[in-house]
C-alpha positions in Angstrom: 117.3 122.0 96.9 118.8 122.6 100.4 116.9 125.1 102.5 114.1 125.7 100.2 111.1 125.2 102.0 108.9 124.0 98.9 105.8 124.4 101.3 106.1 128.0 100.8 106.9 128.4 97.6 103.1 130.1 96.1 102.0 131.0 92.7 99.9 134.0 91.1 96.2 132.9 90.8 95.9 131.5 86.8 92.7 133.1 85.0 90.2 130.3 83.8 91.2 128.7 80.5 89.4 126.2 78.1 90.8 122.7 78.1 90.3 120.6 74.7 90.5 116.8 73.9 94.6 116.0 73.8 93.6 114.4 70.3 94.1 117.2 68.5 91.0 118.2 67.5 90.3 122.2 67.8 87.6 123.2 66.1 85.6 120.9 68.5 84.2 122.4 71.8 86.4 122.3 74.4 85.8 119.5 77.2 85.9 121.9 80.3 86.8 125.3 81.7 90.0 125.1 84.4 91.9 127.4 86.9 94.5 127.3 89.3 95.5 128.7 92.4 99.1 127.8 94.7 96.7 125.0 96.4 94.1 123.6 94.2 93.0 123.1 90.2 89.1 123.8 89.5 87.4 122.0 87.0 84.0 123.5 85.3 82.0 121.5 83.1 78.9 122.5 81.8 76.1 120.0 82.8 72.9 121.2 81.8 69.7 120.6 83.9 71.2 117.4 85.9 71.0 117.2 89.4 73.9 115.7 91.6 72.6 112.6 92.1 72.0 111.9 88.2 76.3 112.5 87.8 78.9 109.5 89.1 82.1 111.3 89.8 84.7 109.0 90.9 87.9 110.6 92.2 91.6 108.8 92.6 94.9 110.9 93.2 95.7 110.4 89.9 92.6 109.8 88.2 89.4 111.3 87.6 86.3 110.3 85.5 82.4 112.1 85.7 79.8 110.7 83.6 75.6 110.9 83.9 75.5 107.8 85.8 73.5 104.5 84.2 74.7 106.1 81.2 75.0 103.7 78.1 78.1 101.8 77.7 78.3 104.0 74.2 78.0 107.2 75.6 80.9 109.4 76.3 81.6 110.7 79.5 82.1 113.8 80.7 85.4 113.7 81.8 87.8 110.4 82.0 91.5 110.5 82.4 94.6 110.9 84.1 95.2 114.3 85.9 98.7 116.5 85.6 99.6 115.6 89.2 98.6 114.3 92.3 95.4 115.4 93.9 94.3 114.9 98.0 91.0 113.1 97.6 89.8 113.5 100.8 90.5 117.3 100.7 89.2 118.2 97.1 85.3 118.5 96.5 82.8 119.3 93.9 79.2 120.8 93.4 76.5 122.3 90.9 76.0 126.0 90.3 73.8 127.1 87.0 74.3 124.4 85.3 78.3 124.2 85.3 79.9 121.3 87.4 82.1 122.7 89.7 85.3 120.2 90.8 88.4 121.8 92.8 90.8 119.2 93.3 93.3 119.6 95.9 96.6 119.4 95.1 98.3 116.5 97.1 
């Protein structure tokens, strides 16, 4: 690439989208909300009445899986898979607002 400084190459803000199961299944709901920006990806899932401390988010640079924690074995989590790129743990974050987990992972 020569003289291209990639660290200043930005992109246009991306409007929230659904994101559905890769299986191939759309009539079923979709597993999460997600937006972009030059700098991060944010993740909204809808998580009802549960308070922080009932969720067990675990966050690797490729990698990210939230279920309700002590969950059964059977039950499905949240969220479990490998992301589109590489994320900066230590710089990306999460909380609850009404009811909608909010994770903005930074892009690494």
């Amino acid at each position: 690439v020569g003289d291209l400084d990639l660290d200043a190459v930005t992109m246009a803000d991306q409007p929230r989208k659904n994101f559905w199961a890769p299986d191939g299944r759309p009539k079923s709901p979709p597993i999460c909300d997600w937006a972009q920006t030059t700098d991060t990806v944010t993740l909204f899932l809808h998580v009802g009445k549960l308070r922080a401390k009932e969720l067990l988010i675990e966050l690797k640079p490729e990698w990210l899986h939230i279920s309700r924690r002590g969950a059964a074995p059977s039950s499905p989590p949240f969220c479990r898979g490998p992301l589109g790129g590489r994320c900066a743990v230590d710089e990306s974050e999460w909380q609850i607002t009404s009811e909608e987990l909010v994770v903005t992972l930074a892009k690494a």
